[in-house]
N, C-alpha and C positions, 0 to 999 in steps of 0.2 A: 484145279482150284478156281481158275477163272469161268469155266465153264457153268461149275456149282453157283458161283454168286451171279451168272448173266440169267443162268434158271429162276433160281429164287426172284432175281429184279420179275423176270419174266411175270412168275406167278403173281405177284404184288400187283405188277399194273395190270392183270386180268381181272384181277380181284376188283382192283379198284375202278375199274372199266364197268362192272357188270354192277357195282354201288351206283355209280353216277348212274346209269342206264336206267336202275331201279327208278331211284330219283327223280331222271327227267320222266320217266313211264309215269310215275303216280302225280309228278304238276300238270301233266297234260291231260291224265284222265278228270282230274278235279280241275282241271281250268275248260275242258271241252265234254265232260259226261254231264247234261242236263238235270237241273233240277226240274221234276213237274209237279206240277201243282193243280187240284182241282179242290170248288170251293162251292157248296150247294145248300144253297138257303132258300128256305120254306115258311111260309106264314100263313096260314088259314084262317079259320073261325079261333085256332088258340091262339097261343106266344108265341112270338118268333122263333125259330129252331134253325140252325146253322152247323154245319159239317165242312171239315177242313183237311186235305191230305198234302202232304209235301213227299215223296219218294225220291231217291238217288240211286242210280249203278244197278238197275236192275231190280230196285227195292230193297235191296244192301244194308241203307239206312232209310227211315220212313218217322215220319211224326203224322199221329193224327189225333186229332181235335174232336170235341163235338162242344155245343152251347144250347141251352135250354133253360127257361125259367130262369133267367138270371146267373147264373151256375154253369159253369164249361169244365172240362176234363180232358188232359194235352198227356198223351202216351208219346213217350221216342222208344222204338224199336229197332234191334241191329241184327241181322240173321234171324229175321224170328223172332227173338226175346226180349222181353222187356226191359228199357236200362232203366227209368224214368217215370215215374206219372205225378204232374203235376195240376193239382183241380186251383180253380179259382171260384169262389176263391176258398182259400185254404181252409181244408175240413169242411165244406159245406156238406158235400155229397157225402152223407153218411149214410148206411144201412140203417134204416130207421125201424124201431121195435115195430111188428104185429102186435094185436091186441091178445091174441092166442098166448105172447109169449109173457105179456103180461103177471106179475102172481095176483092172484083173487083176493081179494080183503076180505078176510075172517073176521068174526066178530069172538070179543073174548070169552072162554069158557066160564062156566060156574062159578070154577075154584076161583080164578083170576080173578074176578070181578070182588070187590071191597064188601065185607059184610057191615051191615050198619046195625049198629046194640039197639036195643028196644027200650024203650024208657026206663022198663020193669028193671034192664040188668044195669040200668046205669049204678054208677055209685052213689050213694048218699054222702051228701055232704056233713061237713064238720059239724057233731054237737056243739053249738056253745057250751062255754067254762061254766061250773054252778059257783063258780067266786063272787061275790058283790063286786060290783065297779065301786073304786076309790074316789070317793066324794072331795075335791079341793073346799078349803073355802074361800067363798065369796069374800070379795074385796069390795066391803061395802064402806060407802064414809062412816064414821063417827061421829056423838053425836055432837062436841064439838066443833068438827068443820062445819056441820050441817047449820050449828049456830052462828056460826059467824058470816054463812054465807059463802066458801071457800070448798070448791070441788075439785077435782083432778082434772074435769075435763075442763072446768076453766080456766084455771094455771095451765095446761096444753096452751089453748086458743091465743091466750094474754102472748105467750112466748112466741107461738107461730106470728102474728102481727110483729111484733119489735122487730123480729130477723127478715122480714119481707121489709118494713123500713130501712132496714141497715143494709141489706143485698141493693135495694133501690138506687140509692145515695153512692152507695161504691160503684156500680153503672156508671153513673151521670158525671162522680169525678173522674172515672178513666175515659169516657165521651169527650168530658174538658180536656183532659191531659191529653189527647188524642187526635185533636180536632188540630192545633196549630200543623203536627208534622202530616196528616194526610193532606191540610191545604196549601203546605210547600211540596207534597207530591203532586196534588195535581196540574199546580204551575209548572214543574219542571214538565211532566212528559208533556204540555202543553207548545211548551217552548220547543218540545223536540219534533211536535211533528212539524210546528211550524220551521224550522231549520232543514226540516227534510223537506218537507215543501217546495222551500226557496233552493234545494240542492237540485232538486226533478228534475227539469230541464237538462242540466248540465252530465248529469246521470244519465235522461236519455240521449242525449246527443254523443255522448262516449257509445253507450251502447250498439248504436244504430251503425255509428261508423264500425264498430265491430264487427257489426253482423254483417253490414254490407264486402268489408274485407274477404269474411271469409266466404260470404256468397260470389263473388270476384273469383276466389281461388281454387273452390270447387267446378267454376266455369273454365278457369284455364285450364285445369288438370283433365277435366272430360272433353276438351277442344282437343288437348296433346294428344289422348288415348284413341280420340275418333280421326283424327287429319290420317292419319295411315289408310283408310277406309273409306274417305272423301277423295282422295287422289286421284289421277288420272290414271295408273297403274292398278288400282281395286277396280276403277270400272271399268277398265280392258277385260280383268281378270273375271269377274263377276261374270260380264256378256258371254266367256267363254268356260265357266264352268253350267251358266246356264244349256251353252249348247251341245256340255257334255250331258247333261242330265236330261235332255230330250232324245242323246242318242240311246241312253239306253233304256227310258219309258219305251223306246221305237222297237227297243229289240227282245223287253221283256215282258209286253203288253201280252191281253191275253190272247190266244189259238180261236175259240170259238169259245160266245156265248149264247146259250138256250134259256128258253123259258117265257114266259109273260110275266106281266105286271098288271094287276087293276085297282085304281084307286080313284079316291072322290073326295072332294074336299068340301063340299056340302055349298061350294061359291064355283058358279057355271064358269067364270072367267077368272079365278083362281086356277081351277084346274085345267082350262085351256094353254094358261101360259106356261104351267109346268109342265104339261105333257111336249111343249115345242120346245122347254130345255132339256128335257131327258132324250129328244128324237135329237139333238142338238150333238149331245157328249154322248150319245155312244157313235164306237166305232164301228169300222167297215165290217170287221166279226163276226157282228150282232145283226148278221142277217136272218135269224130263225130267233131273232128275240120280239116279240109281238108287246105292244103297249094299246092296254085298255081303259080309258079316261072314263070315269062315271062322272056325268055331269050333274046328276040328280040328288046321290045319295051320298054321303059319307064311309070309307072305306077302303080296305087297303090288306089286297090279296096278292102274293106273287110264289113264287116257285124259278128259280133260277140256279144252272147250273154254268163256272166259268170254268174253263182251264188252259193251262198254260206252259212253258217253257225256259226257264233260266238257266243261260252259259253266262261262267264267271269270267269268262276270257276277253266280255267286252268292260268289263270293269277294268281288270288289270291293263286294258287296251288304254283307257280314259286317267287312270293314273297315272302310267306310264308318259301319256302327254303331259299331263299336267305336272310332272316331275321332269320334266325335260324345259318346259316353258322359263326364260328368265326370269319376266313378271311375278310370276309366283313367287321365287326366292329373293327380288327387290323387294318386294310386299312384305315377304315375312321380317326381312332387314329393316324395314320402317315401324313395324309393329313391335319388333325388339328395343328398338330406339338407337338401332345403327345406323351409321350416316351408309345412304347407297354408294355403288360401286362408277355411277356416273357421277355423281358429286367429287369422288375423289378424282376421276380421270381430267374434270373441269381445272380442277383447282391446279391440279400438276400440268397443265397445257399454261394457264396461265405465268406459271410460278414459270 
C-alpha cells in the first residue's frame, strides 16, 4: 500500500515538474525571443507611403501594416492566417465600383412615358342651366324717405360717429382711472433700484470674499495633490526612472538605417541649419544614411528603410528595479496621503 501512494506522490511531482518547466520555457522564450521590426517609408513626386512589419519566434506571430493616401491597413497574422485586419481609418479602404459595373440609365419606354389628350378629346364643359336667374328686389328708398331727406346710408354714418365718440371718451376715462396706479408703479420700482443700488457694494464685497475663499481652496487642494511630486523622494525617483528609460532607448534603438533624404526649404539658411540637426540626431547606425540639402529649391524626397530588435527582458530588468527601490513605495505612500514609514520611525525614537 505504501509503495502504491510513494508511486502516485512520485507521478504527481513529475507531472508537476514538467508544468513548471513548460512555464519557465515559455517566460523565457517571451522574455528573450526578439521582437524585429522593420519600417520603410517612401515619398517621391506622390504621397507619402510607409510600410511596417513587426515578426516574433520565427515569424510565429507577425503584424504588418501599410499607409498610403491618408488610409493605412494593420493585418495580425499567427502561423500563416489571418486573426485581424484593422484599416484606419475604419471602412475607408473599400472596393470601390468600376464604371463597367455600373447599371446604364435607360430612358423610359413608349408605354411608360404619360399620354397627353389633345384638346379635341378633352371634355366639354358643363352647359349652363336654361332657368332664368331669380331677380331679388332692389331695396330702393321710398318716396317718402326720399322726402324728408332720410336714407339708410345716412342713418349708417350718423350711428357710426356717436359710437367713435362713446369708444373715445371710455379710452380717456380708463387713461384717468389708470394713470394714478401706474404712477405709484413706477415710484416703487424706482425706489427698488435705488435700494439695490445702495445694497451693491455690500453684495459685492460678500461676493468677492466668496470667491476669493474658494479660490484659496482650490489652491490648497492642488498644493496637497502636487507636494507628493515636489518632494525630494519624486525627484530622486524621477532622475532614476529617467535613467531607466535611456537604458532601454539604448538597447532597443534601431540595428541599421538606410536610405537618403532630400529636401529644400526654399530659405538657403533655413535649410542649412536643419540639415546640421538631422546630422545631429542620428545615430552611429545611420552610417549608409546620406542627407541631401537643396538650397535652391523647395522639396522633400526620401526613401528610408530602419530595422531593429526588441528583448523584453530588459524591461522586466527595469521594473524589477524599480519595484525593489524604497523611494518608489514612499512616493506612492505620499501620493495615497499615508504618512511615510520614516515619519513613523521619527516620532517612535522620539516618543
Amino acid at each position: 500500500m505504501l509503495h502504491i501512494l510513494l508511486t502516485i506522490l512520485k507521478v504527481i511531482g513529475i507531472i508537476a515538474l514538467v508544468i513548471l518547466a513548460l512555464l519557465a520555457a515559455i517566460v523565457l522564450i517571451v522574455l528573450f525571443a526578439p521582437f524585429r521590426y522593420r519600417l520603410h517609408v517612401r515619398k517621391e513626386d506622390g504621397p507619402l507611403e510607409a510600410e511596417g512589419r513587426v515578426t516574433w519566434l520565427l515569424k510565429l506571430l507577425a503584424v504588418n501594416g501599410q499607409y498610403c493616401r491618408k488610409s493605412g491597413v494593420v493585418h495580425v497574422t499567427a502561423l500563416g492566417r489571418t486573426l485581424k485586419t484593422i484599416r484606419i481609418p475604419a471602412g475607408h479602404l473599400l472596393a470601390e465600383k468600376s464604371p463597367a459595373e455600373t447599371p446604364p440609365v435607360t430612358e423610359p419606354s413608349a408605354e411608360a412615358r404619360p399620354v397627353k389628350e389633345s384638346p379635341a378629346e378633352a371634355k366639354p364643359l358643363a352647359e349652363p342651366s336654361e332657368t332664368p336667374p331669380v331677380t331679388e328686389p332692389s331695396e330702393t328708398p321710398t318716396e317718402k324717405e326720399t322726402a324728408a331727406g332720410r336714407t339708410p346710408e345716412s342713418e349708417s354714418s350718423a350711428g357710426g360717429a356717436a359710437k367713435e365718440e362713446k369708444s373715445a371718451g371710455s379710452t380717456i376715462r380708463r387713461i384717468l382711472e389708470q394713470l394714478p396706479q401706474k404712477v405709484s408703479a413706477a415710484v416703487e420700482k424706482i425706489c427698488n433700484v435705488l435700494l439695490r443700488l445702495l445694497d451693491l457694494p455690500l453684495d459685492l464685497y460678500v461676493k468677492a470674499d466668496d470667491g476669493i475663499d474658494r479660490i484659496e481652496q482650490k489652491i490648497r487642494a492642488i498644493r496637497k495633490k502636487a507636494a507628493p511630486f515636489l518632494s525630494l523622494e519624486a525627484e530622486h525617483m524621477l532622475r532614476k526612472l529617467i535613467g531607466y528609460l535611456l537604458y532601454l532607448i539604448r538597447a532597443w534603438k534601431p540595428r541599421t538605417i538606410k536610405g537618403y533624404i532630400e529636401f529644400g526649404s526654399g530659405m538657403p539658411d533655413v535649410t542649412g541649419k536643419l540639415a546640421g540637426l538631422i546630422w545631429l540626431l542620428l545615430p552611429e547606425e545611420a552610417e549608409e544614411f546620406d542627407i541631401c540639402p537643396d538650397f535652391y529649391e523647395k522639396r522633400l524626397r526620401t526613401d528610408v528603410v530602419v530595422t531593429g530588435k526588441i528583448r523584453l527582458y530588459r524591461a522586466a530588468v527595469a521594473a524589477f528595479r524599480v519595484l525593489l527601490d524604497r523611494e518608489f513605495w514612499e512616493l506612492l505612500r505620499m501620493i495615497r496621503g499615508k504618512p511615510s514609514k520614516k515619519k513613523k520611525q521619527r516620532v517612535r525614537k522620539v516618543s
